[in-house]
C-alpha positions in Angstrom: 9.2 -23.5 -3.7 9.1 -19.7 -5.2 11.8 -21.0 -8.0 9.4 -24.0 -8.8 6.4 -21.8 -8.8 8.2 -19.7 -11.2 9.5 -22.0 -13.5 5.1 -23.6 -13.9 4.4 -20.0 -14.3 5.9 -20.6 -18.1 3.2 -22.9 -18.8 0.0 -22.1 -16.9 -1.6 -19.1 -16.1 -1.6 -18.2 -12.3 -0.9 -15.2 -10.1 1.8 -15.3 -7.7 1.4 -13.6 -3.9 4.0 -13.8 -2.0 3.5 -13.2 1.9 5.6 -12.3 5.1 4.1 -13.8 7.7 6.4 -12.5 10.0 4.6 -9.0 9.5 1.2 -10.6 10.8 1.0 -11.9 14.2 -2.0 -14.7 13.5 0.0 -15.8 10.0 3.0 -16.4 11.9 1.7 -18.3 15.1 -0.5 -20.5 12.3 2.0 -21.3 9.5 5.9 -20.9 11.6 6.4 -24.4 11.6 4.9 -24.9 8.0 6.8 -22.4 6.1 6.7 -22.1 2.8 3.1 -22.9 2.4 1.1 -22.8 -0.8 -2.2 -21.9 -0.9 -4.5 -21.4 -4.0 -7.6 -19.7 -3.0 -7.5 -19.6 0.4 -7.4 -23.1 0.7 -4.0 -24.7 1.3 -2.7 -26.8 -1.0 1.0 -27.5 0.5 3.8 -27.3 3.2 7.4 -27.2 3.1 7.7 -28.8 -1.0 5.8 -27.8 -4.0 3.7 -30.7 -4.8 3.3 -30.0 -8.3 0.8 -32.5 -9.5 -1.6 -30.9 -7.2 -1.0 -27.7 -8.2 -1.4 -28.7 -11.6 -4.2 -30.5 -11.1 -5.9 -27.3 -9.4 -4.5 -25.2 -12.3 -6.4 -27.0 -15.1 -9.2 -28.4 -13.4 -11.6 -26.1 -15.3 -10.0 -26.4 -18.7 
């Protein structure tokens, strides 16, 4: 997923955090089974695969 993420950073604007859940107790007892997870302002957007047209879609929904 990073590697996608990477490659849409090329052509929209976005900010990239990456987190360990393992270094937060709560993270990891709520996302372990669901790792990677993508979440765009707090809100999470997917699990396991980059869905891309949603991310998109949340990317230039203001535009």
């Amino acid at each position: 997923m990073l590697a996608e993420l990477s490659a849409l950073q090329s052509r929209y604007t976005f900010a990239l955090e990456r987190v360990d859940i393992d270094e937060n107790p709560d993270l990891s007892a709520r996302f372990n089974a669901k790792v990677p997870v993508l979440a765009v302002d707090g809100e999470i957007l997917c699990c396991h695969f980059l869905d891309a047209p949603a991310l998109i879609d949340e990317l230039t929904r203001n535009d």
